[in-house]
GUDRENFI-800024 format. One record per residue: z, y, x of N, C-alpha, C in turn; residue in three letters. Coordinates in pm, 1 decimal. Layout:
<recs>
<rec <Z,Y,X>,<Z,Y,X>,<Z,Y,X>,"ALA">
...
</recs>
This chain:
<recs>
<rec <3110.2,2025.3,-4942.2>,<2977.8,2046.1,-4888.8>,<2978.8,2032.5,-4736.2>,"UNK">
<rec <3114.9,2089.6,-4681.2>,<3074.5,2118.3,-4504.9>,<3132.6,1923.2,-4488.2>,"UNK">
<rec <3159.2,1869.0,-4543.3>,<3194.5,1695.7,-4533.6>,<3081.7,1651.5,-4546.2>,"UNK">
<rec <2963.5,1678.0,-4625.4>,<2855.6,1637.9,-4625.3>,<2715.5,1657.5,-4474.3>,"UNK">
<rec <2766.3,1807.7,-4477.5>,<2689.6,1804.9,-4366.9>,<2683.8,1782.3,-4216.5>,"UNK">
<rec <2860.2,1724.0,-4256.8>,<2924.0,1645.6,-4106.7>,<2837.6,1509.7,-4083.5>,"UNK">
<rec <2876.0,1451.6,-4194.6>,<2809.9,1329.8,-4220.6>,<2704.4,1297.2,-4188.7>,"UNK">
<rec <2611.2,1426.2,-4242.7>,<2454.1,1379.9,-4252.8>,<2440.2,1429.4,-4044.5>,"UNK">
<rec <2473.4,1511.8,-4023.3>,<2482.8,1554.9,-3858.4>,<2512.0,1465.3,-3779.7>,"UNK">
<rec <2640.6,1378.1,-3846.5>,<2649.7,1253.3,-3784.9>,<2554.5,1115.3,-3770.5>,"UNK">
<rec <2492.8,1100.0,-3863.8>,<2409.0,997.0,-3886.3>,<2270.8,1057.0,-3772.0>,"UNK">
<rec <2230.4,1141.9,-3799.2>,<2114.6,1249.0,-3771.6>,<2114.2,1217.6,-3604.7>,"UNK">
<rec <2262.2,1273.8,-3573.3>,<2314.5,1202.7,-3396.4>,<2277.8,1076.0,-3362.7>,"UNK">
<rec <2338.9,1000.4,-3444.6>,<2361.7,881.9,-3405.9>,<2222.9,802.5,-3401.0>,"UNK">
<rec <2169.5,834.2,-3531.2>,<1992.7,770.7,-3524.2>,<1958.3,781.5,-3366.6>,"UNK">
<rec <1973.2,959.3,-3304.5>,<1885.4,996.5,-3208.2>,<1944.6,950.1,-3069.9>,"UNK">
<rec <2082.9,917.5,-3071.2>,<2151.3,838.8,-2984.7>,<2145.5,652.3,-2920.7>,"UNK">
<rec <2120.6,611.7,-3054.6>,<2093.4,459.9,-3035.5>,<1997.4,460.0,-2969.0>,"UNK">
<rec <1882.0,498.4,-2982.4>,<1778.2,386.9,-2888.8>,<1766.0,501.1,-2767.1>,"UNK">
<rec <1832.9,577.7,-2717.7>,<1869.5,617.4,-2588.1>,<1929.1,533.7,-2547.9>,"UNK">
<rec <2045.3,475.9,-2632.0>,<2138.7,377.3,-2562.7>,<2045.6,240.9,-2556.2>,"UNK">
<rec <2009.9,220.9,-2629.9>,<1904.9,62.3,-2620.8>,<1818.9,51.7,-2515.8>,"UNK">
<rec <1736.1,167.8,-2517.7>,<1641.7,150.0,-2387.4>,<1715.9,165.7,-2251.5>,"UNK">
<rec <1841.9,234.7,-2252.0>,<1926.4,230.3,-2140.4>,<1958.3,99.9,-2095.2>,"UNK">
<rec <1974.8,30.8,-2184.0>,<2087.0,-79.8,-2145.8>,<1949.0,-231.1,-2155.0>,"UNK">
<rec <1812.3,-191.1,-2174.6>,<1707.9,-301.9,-2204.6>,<1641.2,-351.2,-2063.4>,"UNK">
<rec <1752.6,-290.4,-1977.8>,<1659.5,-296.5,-1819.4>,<1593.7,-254.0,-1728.3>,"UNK">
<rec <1494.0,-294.9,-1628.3>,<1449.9,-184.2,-1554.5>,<1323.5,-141.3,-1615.2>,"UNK">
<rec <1313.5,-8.9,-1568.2>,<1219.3,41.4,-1614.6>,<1112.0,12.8,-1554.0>,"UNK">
<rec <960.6,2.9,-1629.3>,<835.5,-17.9,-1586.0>,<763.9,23.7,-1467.4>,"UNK">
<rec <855.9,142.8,-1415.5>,<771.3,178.4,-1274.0>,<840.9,88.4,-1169.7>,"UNK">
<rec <1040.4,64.9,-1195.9>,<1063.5,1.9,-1134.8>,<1044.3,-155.8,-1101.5>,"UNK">
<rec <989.0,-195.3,-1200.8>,<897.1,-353.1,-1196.3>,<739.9,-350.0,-1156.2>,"UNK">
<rec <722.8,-266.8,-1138.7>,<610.0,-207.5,-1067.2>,<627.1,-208.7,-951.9>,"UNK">
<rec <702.8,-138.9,-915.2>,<772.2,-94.3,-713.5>,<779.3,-224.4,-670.1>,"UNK">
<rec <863.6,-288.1,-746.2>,<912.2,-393.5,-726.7>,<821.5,-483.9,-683.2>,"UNK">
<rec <709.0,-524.8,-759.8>,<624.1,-621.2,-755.6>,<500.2,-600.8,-639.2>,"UNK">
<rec <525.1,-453.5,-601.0>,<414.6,-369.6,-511.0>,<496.5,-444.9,-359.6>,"UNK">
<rec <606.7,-424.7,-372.0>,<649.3,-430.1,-249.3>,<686.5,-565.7,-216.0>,"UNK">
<rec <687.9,-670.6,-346.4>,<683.7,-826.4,-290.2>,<534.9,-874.2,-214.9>,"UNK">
<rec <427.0,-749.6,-264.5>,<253.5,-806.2,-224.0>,<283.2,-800.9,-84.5>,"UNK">
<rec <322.0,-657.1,-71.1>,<311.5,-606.9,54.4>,<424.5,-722.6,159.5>,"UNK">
<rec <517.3,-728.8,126.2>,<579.9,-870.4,206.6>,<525.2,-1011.9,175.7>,"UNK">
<rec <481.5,-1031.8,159.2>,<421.9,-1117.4,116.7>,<275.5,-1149.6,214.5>,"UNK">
<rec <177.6,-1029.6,241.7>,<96.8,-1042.8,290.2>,<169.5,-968.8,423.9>,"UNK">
<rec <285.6,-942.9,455.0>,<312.7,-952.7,625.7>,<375.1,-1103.7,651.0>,"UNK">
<rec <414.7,-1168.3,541.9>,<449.9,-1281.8,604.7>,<338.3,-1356.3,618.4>,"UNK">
<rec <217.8,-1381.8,533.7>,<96.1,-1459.6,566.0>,<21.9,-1391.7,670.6>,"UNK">
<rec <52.8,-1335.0,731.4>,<-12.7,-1202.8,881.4>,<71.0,-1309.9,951.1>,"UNK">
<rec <231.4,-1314.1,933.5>,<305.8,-1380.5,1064.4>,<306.9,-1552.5,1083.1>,"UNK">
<rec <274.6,-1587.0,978.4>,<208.1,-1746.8,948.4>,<80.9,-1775.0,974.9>,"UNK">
<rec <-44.3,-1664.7,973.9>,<-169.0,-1672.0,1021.2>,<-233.8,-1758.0,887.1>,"UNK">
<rec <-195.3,-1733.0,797.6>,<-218.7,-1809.0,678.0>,<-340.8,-1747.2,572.7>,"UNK">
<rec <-473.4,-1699.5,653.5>,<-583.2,-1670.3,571.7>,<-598.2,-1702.3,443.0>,"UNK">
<rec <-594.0,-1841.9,390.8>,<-617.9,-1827.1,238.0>,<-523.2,-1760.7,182.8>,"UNK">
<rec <-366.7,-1753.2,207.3>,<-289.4,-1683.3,129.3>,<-335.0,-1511.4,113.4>,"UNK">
<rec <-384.9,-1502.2,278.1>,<-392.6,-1357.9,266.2>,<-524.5,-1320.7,156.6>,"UNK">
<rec <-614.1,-1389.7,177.7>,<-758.1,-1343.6,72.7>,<-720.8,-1326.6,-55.9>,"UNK">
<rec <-643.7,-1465.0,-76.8>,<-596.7,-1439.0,-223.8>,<-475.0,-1351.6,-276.0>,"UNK">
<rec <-460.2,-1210.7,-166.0>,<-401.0,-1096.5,-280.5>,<-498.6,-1042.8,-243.4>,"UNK">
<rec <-613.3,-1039.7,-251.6>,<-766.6,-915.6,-284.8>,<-758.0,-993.0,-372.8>,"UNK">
<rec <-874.3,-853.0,-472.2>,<-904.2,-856.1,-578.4>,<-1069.3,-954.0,-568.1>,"UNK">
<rec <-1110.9,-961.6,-438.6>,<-1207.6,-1041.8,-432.4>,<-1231.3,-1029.3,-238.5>,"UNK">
<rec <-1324.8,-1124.2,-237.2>,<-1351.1,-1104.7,-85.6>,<-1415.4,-977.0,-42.4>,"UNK">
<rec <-1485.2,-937.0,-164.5>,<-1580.0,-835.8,-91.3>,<-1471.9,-665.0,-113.8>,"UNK">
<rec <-1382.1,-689.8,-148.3>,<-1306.2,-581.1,-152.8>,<-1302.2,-460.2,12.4>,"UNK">
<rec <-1366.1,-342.4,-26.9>,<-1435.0,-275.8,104.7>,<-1261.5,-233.6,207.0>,"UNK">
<rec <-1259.7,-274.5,313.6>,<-1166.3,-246.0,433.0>,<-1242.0,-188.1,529.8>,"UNK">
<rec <-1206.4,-45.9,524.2>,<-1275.4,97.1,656.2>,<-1168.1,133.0,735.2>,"UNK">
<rec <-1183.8,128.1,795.1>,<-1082.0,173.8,953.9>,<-1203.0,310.9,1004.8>,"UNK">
<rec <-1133.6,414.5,1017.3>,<-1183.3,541.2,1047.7>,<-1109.8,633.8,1179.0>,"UNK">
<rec <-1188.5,635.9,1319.2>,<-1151.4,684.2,1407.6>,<-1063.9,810.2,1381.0>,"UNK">
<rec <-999.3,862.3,1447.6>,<-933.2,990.6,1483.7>,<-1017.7,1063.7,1558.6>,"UNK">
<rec <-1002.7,1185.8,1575.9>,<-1119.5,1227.5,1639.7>,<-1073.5,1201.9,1797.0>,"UNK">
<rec <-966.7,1254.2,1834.2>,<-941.2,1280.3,1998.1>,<-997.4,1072.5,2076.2>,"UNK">
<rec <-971.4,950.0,1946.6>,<-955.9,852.3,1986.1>,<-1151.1,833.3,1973.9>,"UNK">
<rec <-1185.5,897.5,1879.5>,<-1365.7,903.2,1840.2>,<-1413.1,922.7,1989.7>,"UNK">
<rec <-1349.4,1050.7,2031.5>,<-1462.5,1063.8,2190.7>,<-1365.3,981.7,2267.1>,"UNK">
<rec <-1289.4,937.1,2260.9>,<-1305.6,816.3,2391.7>,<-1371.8,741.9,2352.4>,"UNK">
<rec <-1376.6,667.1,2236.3>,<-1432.9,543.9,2261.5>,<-1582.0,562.1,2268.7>,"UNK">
<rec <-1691.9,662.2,2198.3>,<-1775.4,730.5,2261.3>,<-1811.4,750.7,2407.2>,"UNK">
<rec <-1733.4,840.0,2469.7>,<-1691.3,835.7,2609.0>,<-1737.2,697.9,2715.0>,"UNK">
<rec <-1656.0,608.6,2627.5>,<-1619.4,463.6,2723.3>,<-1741.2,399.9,2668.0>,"UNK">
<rec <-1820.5,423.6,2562.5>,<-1980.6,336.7,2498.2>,<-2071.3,431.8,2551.7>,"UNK">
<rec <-2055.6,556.1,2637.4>,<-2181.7,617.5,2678.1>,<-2256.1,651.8,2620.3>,"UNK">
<rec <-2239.7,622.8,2477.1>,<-2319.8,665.4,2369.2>,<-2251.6,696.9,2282.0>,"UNK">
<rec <-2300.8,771.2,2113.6>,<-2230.5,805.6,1969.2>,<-2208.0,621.7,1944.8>,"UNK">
<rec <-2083.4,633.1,1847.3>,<-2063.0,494.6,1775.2>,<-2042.3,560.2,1654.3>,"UNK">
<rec <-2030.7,442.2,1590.0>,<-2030.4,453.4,1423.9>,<-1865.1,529.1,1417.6>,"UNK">
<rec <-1857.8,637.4,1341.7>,<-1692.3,667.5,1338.2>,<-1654.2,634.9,1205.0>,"UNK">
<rec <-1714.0,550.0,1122.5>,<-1617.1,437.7,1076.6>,<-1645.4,274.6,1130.0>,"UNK">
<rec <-1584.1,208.4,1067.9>,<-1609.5,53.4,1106.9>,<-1560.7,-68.8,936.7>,"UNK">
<rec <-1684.4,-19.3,875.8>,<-1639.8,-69.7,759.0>,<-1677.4,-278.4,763.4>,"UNK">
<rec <-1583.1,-299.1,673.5>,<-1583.6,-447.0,670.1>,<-1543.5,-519.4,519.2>,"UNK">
<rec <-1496.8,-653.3,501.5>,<-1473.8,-666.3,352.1>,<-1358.8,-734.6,391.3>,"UNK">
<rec <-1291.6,-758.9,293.7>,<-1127.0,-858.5,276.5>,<-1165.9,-993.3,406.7>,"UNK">
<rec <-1302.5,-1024.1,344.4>,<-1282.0,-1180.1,392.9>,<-1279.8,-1178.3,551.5>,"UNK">
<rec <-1422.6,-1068.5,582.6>,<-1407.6,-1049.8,742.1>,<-1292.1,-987.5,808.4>,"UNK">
<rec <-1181.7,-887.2,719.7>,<-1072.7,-869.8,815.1>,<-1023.4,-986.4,825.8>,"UNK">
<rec <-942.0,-1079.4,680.0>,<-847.6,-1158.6,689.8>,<-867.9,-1221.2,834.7>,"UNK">
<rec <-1002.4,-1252.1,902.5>,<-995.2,-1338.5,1027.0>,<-986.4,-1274.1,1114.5>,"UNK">
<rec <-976.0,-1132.2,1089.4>,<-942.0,-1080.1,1212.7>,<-758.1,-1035.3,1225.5>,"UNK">
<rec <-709.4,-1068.0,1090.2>,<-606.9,-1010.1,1072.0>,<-477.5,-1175.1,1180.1>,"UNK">
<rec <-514.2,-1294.1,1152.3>,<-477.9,-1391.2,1182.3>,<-495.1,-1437.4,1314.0>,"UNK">
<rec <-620.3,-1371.9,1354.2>,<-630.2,-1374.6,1542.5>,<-538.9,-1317.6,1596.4>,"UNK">
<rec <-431.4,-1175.6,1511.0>,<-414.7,-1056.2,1587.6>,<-232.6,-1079.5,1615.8>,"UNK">
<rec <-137.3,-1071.3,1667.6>,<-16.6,-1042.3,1640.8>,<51.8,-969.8,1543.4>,"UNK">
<rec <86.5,-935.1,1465.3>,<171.3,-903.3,1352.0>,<222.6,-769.4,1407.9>,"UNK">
<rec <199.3,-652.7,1319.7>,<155.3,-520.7,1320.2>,<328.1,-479.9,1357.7>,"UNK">
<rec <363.3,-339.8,1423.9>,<492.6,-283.6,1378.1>,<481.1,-174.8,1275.1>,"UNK">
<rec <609.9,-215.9,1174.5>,<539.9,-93.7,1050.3>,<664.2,-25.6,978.4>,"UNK">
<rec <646.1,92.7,1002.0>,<714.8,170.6,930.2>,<640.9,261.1,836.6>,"UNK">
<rec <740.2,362.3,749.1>,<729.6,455.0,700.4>,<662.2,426.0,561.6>,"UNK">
<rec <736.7,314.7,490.5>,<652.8,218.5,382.3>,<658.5,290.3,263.0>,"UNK">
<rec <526.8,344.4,168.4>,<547.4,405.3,75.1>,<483.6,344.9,-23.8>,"UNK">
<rec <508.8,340.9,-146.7>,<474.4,250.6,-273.4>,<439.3,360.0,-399.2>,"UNK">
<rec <324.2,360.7,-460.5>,<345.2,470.9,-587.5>,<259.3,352.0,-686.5>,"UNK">
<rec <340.9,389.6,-761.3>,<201.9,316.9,-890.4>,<211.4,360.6,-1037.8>,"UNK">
<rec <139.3,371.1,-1168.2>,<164.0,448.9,-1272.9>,<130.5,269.7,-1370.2>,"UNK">
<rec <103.4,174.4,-1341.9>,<150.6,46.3,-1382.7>,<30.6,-38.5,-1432.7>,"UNK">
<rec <-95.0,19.5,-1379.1>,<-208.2,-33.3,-1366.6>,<-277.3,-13.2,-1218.6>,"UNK">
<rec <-276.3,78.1,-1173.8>,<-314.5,142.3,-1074.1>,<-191.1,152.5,-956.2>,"UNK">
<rec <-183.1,128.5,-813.2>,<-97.4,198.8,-683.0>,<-125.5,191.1,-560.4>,"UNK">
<rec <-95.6,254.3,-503.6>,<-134.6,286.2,-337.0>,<19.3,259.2,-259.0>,"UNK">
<rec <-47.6,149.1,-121.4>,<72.3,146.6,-77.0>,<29.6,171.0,53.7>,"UNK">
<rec <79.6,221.4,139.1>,<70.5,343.8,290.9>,<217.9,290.3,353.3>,"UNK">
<rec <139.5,276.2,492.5>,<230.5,267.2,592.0>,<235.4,322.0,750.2>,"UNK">
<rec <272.0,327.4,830.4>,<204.3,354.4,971.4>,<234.1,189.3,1030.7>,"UNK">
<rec <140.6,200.4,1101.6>,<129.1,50.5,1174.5>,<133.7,97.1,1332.4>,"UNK">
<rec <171.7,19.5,1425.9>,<110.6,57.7,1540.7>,<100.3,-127.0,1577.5>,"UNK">
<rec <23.3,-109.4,1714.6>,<-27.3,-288.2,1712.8>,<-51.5,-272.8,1892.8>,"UNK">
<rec <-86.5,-371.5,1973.3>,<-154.0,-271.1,2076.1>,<-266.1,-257.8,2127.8>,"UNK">
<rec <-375.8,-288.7,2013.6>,<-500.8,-185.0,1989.8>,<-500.2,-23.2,1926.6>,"UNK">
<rec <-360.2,3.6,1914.1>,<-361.1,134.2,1860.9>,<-252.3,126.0,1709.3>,"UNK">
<rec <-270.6,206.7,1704.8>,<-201.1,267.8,1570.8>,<-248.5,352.0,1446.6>,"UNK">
<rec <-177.4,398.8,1360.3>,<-226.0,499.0,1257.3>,<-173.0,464.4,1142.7>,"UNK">
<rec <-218.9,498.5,1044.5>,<-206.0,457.9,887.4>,<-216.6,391.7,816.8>,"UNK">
<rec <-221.7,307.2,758.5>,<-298.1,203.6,682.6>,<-280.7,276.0,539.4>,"UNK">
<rec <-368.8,230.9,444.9>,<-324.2,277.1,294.2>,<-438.4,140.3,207.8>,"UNK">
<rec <-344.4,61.5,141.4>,<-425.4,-20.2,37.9>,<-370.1,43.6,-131.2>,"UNK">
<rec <-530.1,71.6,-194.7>,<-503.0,84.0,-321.8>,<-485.0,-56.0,-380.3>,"UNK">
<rec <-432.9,-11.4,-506.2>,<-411.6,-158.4,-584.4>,<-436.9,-133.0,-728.9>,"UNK">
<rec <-427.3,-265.4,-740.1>,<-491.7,-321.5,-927.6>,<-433.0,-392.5,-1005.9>,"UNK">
<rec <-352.8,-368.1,-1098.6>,<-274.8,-474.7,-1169.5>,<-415.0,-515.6,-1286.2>,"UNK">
<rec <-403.7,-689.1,-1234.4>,<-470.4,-815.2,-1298.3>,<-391.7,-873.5,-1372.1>,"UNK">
<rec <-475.9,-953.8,-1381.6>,<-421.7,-1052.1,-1508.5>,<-333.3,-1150.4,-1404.8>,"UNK">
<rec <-385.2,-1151.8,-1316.0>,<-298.9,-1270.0,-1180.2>,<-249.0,-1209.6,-1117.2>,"UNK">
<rec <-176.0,-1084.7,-1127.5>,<-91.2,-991.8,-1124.7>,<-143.4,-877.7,-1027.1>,"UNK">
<rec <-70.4,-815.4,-878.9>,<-145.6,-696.1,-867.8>,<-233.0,-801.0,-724.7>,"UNK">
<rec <-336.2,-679.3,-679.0>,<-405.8,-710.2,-618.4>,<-446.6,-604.0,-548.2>,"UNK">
<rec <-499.8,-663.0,-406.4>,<-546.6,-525.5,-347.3>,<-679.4,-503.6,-367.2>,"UNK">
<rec <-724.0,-352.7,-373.1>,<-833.8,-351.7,-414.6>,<-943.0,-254.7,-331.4>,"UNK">
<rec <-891.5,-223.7,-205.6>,<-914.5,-134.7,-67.9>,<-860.9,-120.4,-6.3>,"UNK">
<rec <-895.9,-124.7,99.2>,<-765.2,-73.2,181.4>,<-890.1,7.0,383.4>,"UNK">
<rec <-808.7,145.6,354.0>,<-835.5,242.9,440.3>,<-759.8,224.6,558.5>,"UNK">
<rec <-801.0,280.1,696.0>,<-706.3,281.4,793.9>,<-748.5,386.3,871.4>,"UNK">
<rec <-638.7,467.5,925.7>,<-670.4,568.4,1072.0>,<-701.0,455.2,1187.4>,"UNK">
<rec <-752.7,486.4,1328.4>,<-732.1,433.3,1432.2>,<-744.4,515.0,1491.8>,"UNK">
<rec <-592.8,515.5,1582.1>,<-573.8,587.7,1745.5>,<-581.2,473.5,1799.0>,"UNK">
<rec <-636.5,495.1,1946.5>,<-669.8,378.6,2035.9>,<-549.6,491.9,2192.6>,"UNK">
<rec <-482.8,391.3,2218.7>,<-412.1,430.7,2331.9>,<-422.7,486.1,2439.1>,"UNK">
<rec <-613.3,487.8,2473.6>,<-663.0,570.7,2590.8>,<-655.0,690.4,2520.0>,"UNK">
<rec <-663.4,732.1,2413.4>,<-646.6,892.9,2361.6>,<-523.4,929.4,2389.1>,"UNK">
<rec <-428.7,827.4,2325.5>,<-260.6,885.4,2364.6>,<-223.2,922.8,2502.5>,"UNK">
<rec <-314.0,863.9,2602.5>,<-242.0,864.8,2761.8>,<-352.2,1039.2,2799.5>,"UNK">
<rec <-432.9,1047.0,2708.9>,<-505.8,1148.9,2761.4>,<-424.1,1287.4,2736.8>,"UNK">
<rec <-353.8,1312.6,2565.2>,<-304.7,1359.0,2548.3>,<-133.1,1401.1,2588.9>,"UNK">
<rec <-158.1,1282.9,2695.6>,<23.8,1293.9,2767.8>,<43.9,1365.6,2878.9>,"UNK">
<rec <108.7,1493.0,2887.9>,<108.0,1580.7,2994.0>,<199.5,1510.8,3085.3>,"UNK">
<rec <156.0,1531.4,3235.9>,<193.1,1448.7,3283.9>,<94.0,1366.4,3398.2>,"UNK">
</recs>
């Protein structure tokens, strides 16, 4: 009897063992072909930034009209207030197509602090940029398509450098 229930314990294991081992050994996993593919967009659209290559860049939006807001900081809000003598808009919203031409006029951003999340339909990818109109955050959500991912917003902080020199003791 206790030979039998070695047996059957054994089989019982082994069932629950194999496709641990199968899916182990079947490759990367789905978030990591995800990361993966997040972070070829994202190089991808800094190399068409450093080529000045507008159509490439439009075509990772999910369309032209995909909404791009750049949103003051506050200390950088009253300068530029300050320096317009008047209230300004404290955002500055626009679409894919009108940044891309502004993105290709501009020199090619410095960027660190590159973060990637995605659950394999849906991801957000965040960075800090600085440029020398300023700096801040950037964050584009994304969309996995049928023509693979795409951006599908994208948010930004702006510090403007007369705030930084204000805030520099000194």
């Amino acid at each position: 009897m206790k030979k039998l229930a070695c047996k059957a314990f054994a089989l019982a294991a082994g069932a629950l063992i194999a496709p641990c081992a199968m899916a182990a050994s079947s490759g990367p996993k789905p978030e990591d072909r995800d990361t993966a593919a997040l972070r070829t967009l994202w190089n991808s659209y800094q190399q068409a930034v450093a080529r000045k290559d507008a159509a490439a860049l439009l075509g990772m939006y999910a369309s032209g009209d995909v909404p791009v807001i750049g949103a003051f900081a506050p200390k950088s809000y009253a300068v530029v207030t300050a320096a317009n003598k008047q209230p300004v808009p404290r955002t500055l919203p626009t679409t894919a197509k009108e940044s891309v031409v502004g993105e290709v006029r501009m020199p090619p951003d410095q960027t660190e602090n590159l973060r990637i999340e995605s659950d394999g339909e849906v991801g957000s990818i965040s960075w800090d940029y600085k440029a020398a109109v300023g700096h801040g955050r950037l964050i584009w959500t994304t969309v996995h398509t049928n023509d693979g991912w795409k951006i599908s917003s994208v948010l930004y902080s702006i510090n403007v450098p007369a705030a930084d020199k204000a805030n520099t003791p000194g």
